[in-house]
C-alpha positions in Angstrom: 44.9 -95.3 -22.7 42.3 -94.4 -25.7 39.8 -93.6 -22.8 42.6 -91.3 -21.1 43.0 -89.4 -24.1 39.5 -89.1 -25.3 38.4 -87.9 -21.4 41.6 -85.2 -22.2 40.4 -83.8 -25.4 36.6 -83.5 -24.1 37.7 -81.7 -21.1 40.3 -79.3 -23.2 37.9 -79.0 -25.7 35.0 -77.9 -22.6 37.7 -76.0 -20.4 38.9 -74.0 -23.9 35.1 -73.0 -24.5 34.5 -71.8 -21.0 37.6 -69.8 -21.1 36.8 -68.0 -23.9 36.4 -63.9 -23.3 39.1 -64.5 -20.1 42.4 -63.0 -20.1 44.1 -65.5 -17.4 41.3 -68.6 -17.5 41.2 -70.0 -14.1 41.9 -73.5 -14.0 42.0 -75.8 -11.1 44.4 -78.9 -11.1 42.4 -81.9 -12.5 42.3 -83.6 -8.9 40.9 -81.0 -7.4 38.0 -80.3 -10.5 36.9 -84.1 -11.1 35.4 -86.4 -8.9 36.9 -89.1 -7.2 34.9 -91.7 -10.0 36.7 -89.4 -12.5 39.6 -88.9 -11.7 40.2 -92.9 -11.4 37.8 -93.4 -15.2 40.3 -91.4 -17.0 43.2 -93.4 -15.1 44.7 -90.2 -13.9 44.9 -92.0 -10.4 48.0 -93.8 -12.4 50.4 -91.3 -13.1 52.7 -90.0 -10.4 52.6 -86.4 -8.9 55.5 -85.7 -11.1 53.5 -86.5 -14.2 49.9 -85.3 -12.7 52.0 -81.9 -12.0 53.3 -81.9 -15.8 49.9 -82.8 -17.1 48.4 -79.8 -15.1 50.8 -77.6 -16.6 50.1 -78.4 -20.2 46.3 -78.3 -19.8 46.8 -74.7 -18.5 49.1 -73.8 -21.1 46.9 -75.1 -24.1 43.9 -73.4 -22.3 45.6 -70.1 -22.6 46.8 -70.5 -25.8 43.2 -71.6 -27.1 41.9 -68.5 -25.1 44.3 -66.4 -26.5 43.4 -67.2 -30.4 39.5 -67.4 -29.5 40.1 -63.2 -28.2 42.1 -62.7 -31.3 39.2 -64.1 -33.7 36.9 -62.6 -32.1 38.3 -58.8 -31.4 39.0 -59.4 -35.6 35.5 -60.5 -35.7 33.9 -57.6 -33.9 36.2 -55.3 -35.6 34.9 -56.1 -38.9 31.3 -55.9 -38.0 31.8 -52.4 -36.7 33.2 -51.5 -40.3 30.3 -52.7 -41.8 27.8 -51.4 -39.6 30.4 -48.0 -40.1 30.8 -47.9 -43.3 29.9 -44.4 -45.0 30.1 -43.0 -41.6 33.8 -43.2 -41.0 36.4 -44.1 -43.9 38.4 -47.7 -42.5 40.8 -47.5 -45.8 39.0 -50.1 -47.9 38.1 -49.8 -51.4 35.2 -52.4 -50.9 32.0 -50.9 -52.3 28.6 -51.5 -50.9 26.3 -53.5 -52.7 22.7 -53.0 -51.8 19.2 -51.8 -53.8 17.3 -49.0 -53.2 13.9 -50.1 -51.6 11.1 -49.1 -53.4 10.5 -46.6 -56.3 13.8 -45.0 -57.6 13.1 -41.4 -59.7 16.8 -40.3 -60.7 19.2 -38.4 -58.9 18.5 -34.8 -57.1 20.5 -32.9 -55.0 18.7 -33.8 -51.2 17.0 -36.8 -52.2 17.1 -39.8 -50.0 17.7 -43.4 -50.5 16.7 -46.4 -48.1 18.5 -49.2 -48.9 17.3 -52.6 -48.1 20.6 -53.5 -45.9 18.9 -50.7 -43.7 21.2 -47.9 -45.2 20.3 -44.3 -45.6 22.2 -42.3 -47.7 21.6 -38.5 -49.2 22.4 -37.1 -52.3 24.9 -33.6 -51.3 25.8 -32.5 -54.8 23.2 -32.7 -58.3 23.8 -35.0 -60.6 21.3 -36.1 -63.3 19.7 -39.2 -63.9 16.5 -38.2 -65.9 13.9 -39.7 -66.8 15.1 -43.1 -64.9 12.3 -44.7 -63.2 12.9 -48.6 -61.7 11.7 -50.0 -59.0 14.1 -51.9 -56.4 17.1 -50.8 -58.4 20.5 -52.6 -57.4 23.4 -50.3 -56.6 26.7 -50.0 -56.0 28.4 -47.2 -53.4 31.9 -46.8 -53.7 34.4 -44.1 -51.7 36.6 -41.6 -53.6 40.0 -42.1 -53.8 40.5 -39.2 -51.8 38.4 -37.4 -48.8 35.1 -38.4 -47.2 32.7 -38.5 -51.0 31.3 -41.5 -51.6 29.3 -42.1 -54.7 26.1 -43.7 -56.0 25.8 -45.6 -58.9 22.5 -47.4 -60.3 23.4 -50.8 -62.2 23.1 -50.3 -66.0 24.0 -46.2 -65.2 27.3 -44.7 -65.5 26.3 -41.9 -64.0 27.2 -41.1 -60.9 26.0 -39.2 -57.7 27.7 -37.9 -54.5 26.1 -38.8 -51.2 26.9 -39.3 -47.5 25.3 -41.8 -45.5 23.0 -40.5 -42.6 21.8 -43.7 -41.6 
């Protein structure tokens, strides 16, 4: 009986993980996808059709329910990557800000300068604001959006200054 149930949960387990990215998973009745030698180690050859039938059933209907949560977790998943790689471009309604430093040699703010930041991020300065005489190098950041429209703005840890920019990378 332990040996039943162990064979089930590997093969639920194995069945679950092919499924996964399938809408309607296709699986075959357990007769008909293990072998003879199988079939008879997990003692499946001992039920009745009745039970075989019922067993069939509930594999399929676990398989689909596992299938169903793996497409949900991963449709989440995918959506949250697309708002990270996204963010600056488009506005997804969080507050979050983006935490990053500027790579390299950071001279202040002016109106057109650019700024790499080491999570790959390009972002450009639209509006002036002053930072003088402000030299670091590698300077953490912090981006956050305005509370209303498309701004975001720029602020260099230490600073309370803060500059407007869009993201063009």
């Amino acid at each position: 009986m332990k040996m039943s149930r162990l064979f089930l949960s590997i093969a639920l387990v194995a069945v679950s993980t092919c499924a996964i990215g399938q809408e309607n998973p296709p699986l075959e009745p357990l007769r008909d996808a293990m072998s003879e030698s199988e079939f008879k180690a997990a003692g499946l050859d001992k039920l009745s059709p009745a039970e075989l039938a019922a067993l069939d059933a509930w594999l399929r209907n676990r398989v689909g329910q596992q299938t169903a949560q793996a497409v949900a977790q991963a449709k989440q998943e995918g959506r949250k990557e697309v708002e990270q790689e996204t963010r600056g471009f488009f506005d997804f309604g969080t507050a979050e800000p983006i935490a990053s430093t500027i790579v390299g040699a950071f001279n202040g703010f002016a109106k057109g300068r650019q700024y790499t930041l080491a999570n790959g991020q390009v972002w450009e300065q639209v509006e002036s604001a002053s930072l003088a005489g402000v030299r670091r190098t590698d300077p953490v950041v912090k981006i956050t959006p305005s509370r209303f429209g498309n701004t975001w703005f720029m602020k260099i840890d230490g600073y309370n200054t803060a500059a407007p920019v869009r993201r063009i990378k």
